[in-house]
C-alpha positions as CSV (number, residue, x, y, z in Angstrom):
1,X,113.7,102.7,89.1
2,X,115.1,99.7,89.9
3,X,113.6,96.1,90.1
4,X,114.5,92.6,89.6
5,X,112.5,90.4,87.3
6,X,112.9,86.7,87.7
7,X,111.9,84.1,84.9
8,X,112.0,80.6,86.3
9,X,111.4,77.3,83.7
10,X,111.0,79.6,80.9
11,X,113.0,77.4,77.8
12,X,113.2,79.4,74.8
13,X,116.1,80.5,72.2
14,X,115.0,84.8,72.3
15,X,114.1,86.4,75.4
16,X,113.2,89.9,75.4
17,X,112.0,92.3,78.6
18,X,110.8,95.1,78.6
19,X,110.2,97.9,81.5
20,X,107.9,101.2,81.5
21,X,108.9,104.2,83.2
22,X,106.6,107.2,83.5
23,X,109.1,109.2,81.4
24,X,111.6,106.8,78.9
25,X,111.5,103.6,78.3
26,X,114.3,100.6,78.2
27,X,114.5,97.5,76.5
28,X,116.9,95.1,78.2
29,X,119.6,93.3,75.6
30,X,118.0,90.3,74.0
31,X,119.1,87.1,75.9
32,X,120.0,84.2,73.4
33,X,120.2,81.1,75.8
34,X,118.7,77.8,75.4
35,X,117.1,76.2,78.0
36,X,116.5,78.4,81.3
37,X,116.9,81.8,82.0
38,X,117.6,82.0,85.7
39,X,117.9,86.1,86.0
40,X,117.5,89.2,84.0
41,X,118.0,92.4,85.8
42,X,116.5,95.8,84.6
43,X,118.0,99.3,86.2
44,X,116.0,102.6,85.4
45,X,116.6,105.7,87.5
46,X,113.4,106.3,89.9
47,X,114.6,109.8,90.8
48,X,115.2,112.4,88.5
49,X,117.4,115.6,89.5
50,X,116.3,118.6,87.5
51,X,117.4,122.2,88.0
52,X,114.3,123.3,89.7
53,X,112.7,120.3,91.0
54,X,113.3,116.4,92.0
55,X,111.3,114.0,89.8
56,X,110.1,110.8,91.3
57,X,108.9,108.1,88.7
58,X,106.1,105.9,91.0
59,X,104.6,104.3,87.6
60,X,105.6,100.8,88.0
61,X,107.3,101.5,90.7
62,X,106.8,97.8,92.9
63,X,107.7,99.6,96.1
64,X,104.4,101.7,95.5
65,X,102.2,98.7,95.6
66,X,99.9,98.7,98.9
67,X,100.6,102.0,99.6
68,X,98.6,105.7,99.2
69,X,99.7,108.9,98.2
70,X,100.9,110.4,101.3
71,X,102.8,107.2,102.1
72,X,105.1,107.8,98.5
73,X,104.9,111.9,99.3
74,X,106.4,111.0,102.5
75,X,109.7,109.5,101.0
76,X,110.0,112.0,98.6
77,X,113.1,113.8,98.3
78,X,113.2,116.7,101.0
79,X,110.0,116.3,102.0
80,X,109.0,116.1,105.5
81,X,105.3,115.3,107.0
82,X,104.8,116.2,110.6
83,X,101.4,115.8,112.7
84,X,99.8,119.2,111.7
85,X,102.0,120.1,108.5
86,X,103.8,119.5,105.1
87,X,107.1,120.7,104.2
88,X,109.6,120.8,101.9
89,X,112.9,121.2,103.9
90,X,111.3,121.7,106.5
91,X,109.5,125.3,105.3
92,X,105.8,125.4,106.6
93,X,103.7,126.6,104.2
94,X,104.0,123.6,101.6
95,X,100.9,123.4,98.1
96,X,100.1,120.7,96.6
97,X,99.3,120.3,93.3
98,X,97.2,117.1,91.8
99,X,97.1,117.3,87.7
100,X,97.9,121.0,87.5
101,X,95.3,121.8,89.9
102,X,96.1,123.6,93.5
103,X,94.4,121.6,96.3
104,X,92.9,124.3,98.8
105,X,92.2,123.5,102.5
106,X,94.3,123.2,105.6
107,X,96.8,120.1,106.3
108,X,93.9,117.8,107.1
109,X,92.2,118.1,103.3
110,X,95.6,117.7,102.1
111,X,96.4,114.7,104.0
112,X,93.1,113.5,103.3
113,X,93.6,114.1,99.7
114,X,96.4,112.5,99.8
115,X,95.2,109.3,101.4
116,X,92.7,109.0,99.3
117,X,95.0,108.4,96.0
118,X,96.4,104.9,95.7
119,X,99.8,104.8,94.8
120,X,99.3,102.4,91.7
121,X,97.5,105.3,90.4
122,X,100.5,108.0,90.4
123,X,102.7,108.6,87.6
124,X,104.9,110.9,88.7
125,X,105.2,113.2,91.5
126,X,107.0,116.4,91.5
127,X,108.8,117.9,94.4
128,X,109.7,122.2,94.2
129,X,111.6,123.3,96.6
130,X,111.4,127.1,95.3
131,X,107.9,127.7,92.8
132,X,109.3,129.8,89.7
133,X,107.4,132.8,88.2
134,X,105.2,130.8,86.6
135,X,103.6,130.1,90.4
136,X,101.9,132.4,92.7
137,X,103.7,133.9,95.6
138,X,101.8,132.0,98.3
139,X,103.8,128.4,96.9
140,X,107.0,130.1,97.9
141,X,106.9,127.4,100.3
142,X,107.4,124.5,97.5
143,X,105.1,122.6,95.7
144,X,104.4,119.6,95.7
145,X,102.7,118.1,92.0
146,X,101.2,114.9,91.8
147,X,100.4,113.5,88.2
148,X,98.3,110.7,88.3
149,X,97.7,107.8,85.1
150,X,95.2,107.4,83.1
151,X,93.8,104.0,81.9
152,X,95.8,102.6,79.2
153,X,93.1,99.6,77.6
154,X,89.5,100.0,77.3
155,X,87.3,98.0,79.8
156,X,86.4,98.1,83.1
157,X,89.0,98.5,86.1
158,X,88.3,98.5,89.8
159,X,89.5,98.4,93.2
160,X,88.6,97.9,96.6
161,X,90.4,98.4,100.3
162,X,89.9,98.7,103.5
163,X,92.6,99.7,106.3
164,X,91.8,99.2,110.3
165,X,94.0,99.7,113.3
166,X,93.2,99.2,117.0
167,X,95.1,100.7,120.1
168,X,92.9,98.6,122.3
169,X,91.5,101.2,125.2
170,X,93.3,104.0,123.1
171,X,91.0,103.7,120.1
172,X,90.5,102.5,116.6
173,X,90.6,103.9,113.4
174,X,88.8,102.3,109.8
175,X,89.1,103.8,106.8
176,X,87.4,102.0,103.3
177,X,88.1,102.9,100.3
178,X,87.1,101.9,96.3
179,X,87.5,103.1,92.8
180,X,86.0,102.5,89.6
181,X,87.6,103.3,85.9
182,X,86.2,103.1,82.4
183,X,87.9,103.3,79.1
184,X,86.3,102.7,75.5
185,X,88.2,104.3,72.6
186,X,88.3,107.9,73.5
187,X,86.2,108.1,76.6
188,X,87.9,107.5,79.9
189,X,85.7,107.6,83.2
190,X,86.8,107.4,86.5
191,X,85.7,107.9,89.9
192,X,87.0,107.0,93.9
193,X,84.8,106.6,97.3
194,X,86.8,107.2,100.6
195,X,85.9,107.0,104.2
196,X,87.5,107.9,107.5
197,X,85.9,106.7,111.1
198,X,88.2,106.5,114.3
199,X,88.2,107.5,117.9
200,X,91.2,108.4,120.1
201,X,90.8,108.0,124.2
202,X,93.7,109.9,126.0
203,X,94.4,110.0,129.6
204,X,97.4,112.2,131.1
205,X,98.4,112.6,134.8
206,X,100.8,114.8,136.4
207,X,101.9,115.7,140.0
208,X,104.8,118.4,140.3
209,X,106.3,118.8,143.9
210,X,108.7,121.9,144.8
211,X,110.6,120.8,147.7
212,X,111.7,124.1,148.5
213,X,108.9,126.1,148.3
214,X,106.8,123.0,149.7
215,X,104.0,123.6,146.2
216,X,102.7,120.8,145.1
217,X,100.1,120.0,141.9
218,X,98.6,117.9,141.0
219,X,96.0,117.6,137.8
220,X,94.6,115.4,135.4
221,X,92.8,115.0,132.0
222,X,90.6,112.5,130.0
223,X,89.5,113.5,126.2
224,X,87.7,111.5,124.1
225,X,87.6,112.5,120.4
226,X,85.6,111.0,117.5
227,X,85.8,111.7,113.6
228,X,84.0,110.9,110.5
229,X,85.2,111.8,107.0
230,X,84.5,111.3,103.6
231,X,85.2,111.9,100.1
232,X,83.9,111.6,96.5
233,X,85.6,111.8,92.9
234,X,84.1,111.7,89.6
235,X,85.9,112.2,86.2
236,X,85.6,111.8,82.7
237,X,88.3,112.5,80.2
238,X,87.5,113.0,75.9
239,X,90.4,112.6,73.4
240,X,88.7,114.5,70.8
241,X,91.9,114.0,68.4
242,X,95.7,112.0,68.7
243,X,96.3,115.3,70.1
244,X,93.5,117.1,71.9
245,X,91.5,115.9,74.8
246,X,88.9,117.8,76.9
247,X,88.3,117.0,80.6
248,X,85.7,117.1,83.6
249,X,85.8,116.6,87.5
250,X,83.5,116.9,90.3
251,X,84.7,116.7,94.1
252,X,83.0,116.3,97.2
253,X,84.4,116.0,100.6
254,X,82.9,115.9,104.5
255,X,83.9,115.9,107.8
256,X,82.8,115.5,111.2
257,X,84.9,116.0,114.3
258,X,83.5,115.4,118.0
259,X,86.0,116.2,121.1
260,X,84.9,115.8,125.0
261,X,87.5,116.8,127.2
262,X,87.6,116.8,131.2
263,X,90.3,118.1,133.1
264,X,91.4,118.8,136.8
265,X,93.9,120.6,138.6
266,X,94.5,121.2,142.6
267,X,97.6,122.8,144.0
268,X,98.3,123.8,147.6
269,X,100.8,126.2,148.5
270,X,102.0,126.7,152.1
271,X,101.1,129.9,153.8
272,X,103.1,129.9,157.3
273,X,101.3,126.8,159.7
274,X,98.6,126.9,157.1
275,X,97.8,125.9,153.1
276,X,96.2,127.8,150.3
277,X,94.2,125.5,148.1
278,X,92.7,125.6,144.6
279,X,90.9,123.5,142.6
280,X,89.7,123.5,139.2
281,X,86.9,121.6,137.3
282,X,86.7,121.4,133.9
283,X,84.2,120.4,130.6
284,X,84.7,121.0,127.5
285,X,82.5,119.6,124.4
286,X,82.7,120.6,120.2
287,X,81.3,119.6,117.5
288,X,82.9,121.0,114.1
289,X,81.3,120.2,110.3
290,X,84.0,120.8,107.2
291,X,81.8,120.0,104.1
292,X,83.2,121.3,100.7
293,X,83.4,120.4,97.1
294,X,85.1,121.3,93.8
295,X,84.4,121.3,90.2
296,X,87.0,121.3,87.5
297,X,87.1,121.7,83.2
298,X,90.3,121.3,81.0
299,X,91.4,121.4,77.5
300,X,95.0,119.8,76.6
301,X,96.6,120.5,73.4
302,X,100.0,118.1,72.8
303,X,101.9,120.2,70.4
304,X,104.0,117.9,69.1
305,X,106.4,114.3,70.0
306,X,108.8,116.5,72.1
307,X,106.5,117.0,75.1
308,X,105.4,120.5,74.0
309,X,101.4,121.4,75.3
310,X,99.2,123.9,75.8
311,X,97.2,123.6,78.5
312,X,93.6,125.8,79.4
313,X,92.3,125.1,83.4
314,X,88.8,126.1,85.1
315,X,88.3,125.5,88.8
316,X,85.7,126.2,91.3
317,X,86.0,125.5,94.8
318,X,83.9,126.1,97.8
319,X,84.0,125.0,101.5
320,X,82.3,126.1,104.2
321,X,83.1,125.1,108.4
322,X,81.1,125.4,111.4
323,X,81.8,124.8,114.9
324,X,80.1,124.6,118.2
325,X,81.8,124.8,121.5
326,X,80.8,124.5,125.1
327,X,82.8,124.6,128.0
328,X,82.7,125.0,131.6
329,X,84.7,125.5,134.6
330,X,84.5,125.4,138.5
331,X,86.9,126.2,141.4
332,X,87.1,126.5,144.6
333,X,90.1,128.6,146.6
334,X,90.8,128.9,150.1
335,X,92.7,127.7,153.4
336,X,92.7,124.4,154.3
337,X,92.2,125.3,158.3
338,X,89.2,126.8,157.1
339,X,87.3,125.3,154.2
340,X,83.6,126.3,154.6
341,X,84.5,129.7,154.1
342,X,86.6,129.1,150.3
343,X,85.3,131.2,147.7
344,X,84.2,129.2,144.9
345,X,82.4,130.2,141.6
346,X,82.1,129.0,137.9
347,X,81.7,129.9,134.0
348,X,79.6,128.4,131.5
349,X,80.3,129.7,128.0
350,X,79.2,129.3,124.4
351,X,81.2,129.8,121.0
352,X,80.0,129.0,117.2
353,X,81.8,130.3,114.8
354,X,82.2,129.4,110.7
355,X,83.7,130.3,107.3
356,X,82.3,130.1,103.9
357,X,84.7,130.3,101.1
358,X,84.4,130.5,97.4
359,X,87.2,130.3,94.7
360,X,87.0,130.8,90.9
361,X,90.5,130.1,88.8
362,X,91.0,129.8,85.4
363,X,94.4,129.5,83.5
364,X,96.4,129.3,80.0
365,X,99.4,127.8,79.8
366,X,101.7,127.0,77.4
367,X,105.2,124.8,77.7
368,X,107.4,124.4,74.2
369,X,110.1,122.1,73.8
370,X,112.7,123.8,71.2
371,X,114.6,120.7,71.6
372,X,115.8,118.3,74.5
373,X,117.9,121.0,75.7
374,X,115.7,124.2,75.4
375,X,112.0,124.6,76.4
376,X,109.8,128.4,76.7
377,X,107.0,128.4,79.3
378,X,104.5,131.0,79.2
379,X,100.6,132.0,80.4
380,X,98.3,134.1,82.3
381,X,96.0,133.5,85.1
382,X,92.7,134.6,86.8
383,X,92.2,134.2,90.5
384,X,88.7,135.1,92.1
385,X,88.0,134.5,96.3
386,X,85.9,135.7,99.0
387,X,86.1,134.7,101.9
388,X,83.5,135.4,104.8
389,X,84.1,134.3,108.6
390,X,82.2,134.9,111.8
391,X,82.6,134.4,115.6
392,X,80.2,134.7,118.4
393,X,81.1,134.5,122.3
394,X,78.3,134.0,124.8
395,X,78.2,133.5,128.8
396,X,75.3,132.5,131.2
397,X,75.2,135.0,133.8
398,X,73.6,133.3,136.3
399,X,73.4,137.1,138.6
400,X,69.7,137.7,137.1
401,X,66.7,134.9,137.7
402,X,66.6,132.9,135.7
403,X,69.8,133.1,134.4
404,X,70.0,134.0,130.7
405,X,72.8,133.9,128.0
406,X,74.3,137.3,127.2
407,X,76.9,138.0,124.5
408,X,80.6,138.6,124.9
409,X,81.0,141.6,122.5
410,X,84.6,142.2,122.2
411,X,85.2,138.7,121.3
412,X,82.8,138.6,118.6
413,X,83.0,139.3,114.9
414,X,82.3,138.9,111.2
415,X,84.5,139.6,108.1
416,X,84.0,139.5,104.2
417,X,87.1,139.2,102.3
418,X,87.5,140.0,98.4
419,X,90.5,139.2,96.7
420,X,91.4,139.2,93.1
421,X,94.4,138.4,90.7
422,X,95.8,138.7,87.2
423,X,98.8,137.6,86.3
424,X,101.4,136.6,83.7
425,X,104.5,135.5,83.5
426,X,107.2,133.7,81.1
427,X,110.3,131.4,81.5
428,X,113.2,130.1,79.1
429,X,115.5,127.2,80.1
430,X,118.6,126.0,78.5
431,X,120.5,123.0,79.5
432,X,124.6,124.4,78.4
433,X,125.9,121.0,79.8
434,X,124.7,117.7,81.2
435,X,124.1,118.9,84.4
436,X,124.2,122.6,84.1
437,X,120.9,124.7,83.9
438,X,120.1,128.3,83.2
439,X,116.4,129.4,84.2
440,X,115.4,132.8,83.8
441,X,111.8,134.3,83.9
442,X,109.7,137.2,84.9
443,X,105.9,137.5,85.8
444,X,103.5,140.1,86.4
445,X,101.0,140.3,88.7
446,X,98.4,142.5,89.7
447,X,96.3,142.3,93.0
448,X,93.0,143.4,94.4
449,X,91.9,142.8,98.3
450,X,89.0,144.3,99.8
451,X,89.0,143.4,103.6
452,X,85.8,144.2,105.6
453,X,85.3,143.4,109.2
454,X,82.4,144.2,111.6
């Protein structure tokens, strides 16, 4: 890290400044100057290059003020955030990790999750570009750990913040935000309100001429979509000695997505002295709910002044999605000489579909620190899901009177998905030079899936 701290009128014989870091801290040389001191500059590395991972020290950090969590795991080293994805060198398939804890969900609770962590409140975050054996396969992507701060003086601390932006016809987003901490001797409390609400209007035209053939097309599209999200946090942490602390944390998260979309296409294709026309009407309307929710216990044991800890995690998380489509489409096709004898004809369909899922995780690990140079990490782990999902297709066949929906079989379905995992593993690293690491490990795992579909 590196910052500049300016002390204007200050007369005095002894200056001395001091700067935090999340890891180290320095003390700059005592100034002895009477009168004023005009400068004193303060450099502390704000990147760390490790032999597995980059470490980026945010705590204190006055580039971080104003800004969230993805903003800072944005400029991380190698990391790369697209519309729909999270990368490390540009790998899909990216975890995130907040205090030791995996964050499940697609891109949109991780970007969410992200947002929703100011970035006064990180310590440190962690980029992986390749998990060691002490990770599941699924993070072969890179991880991504976030360690966040904990209150440092008893008392009361709060914050509140609000962010709005406006594309004038195009939309609008707002998205309010406010925390609440509490620390008195060995009880820490802390808790975070979040809120999304935008809407997006897009219009796209297109016309595509083929001067040799003579095709022409033209089509159109308008969508309007509208979103409303939402999270809770609720934490309380218990220093039951100088070295052991118990913890507690409840999650809750929501989210409501609306789309409309309208869209029309025509072409016409010469046929000899005549033209083939078609047209196409279309309407399509969904409405999809993603409410879910977590709840996490730990125990942390700091084994001694060297950064050795033994750590014991509980997790349970469940989410659930639903969503409700309905679209419909028209056309028309003929020859323009003759248009009152085009064929025309339409479709009117219905999908829902939705997913429950339920996770259970508990793990034990343990990292000692022989020295500064040489560290063992060990632990097991036990992993718990199921997973059930369900689709069903229906079209109004408007043959019979009245017409009546009717379902579309081979498009519908339901599975239930069991999956279970123990594992264990252990690493040793030794640091022969400055700059020269050796990491070698080895983990176990065993696996249990039991896919069912109907």
């Amino acid at each position: 890290m590196r910052f500049l701290l300016l002390l204007a009128s200050a007369s005095a014989t002894t200056v001395a400044v001091r700067a935090q870091t999340a890891d180290t801290t320095q003390q700059a040389d005592t100034v002895m100057k009477t009168g004023t001191v005009e400068e004193v500059r303060i450099t502390a590395r704000n990147i760390v290059r490790k032999a597995d991972r980059f470490v980026v020290n945010v705590e204190n950090n006055p580039t971080a003020i104003g800004k969230n969590g993805l903003e800072m795991v944005a400029v991380s080293p190698g990391v790369w955030v697209g519309e729909d994805y999270l990368s490390i060198n540009g790998r899909r398939g990216t975890r995130l990790m907040i205090d030791d804890r995996m964050v499940e969900g697609d891109f949109d609770e991780l970007k969410r999750r992200l947002q929703a962590i100011r970035a006064e409140d990180i310590r440190r975050i962690e980029v992986i570009p390749m998990s060691g054996a002490d990770h599941d396969a699924n993070t072969s992507a890179g991880i991504i750990a976030i360690y966040l701060r904990r209150q440092r003086d008893d008392g009361f601390e709060g914050n509140v913040s609000t962010r709005y932006s406006n594309s004038g016809r195009y939309g609008y987003s707002l998205s309010p935000s406010a925390g609440l901490n509490y620390r008195r001797g060995p009880l820490s409390l802390y808790s975070s309100v979040n809120g999304w609400h935008g809407r997006g209007l897009y219009t796209v035209d297109g016309v595509a001429e083929y001067v040799a053939s003579g095709v022409r097309n033209f089509s159109d599209s308008q969508s309007d979509h509208d979103y409303r999200d939402g999270n809770a946090r609720l934490g309380a942490i218990y220093d039951l000695a100088a070295s052991h602390s118990i913890g507690m944390e409840g999650y809750l998260k929501t989210h409501n997505d609306d789309s409309r979309v309208s869209s029309r296409s025509d072409n016409r294709t010469p046929v000899g002295a005549d033209t083939h026309f078609t047209d196409n009407r279309s309407s399509y309307r969904s409405h999809a709910r993603y409410p879910g929710g977590s709840m996490t216990a730990n125990y942390i044991w700091q084994l001694d002044t060297l950064g050795s800890v033994f750590k014991v995690i509980g997790s349970w998380n469940s989410h659930s999605s639903t969503s409700d489509v309905r679209s419909h489409n028209k056309y028309l096709r003929g020859m323009l000489s003759n248009p009152a004898a085009a064929m025309s004809g339409d479709s009117l369909y219905a999908n829902t579909s939705g997913v429950d899922y339920n996770m259970f995780n508990v793990t034990a690990d343990l990292d000692y620190k022989f020295d500064d140079k040489n560290s063992f990490k060990a632990g097991t782990k036990f992993y718990n899901s199921r997973m059930f999902s369900d689709q069903f297709y229906e079209g109004l066949d408007s043959r019979v009177d009245p017409a009546e929906w009717r379902p579309v079989g081979r498009l519908n379905f339901s599975n239930d998905y069991v999956e279970r995992i123990a594992a264990a593993y252990a690493i040793l690293t030794t640091t022969l030079w400055e700059k020269i690491d050796v990491v070698s490990g080895l983990r176990g795992e065993q696996t249990f899936f039991r896919p069912r579909t109907v």
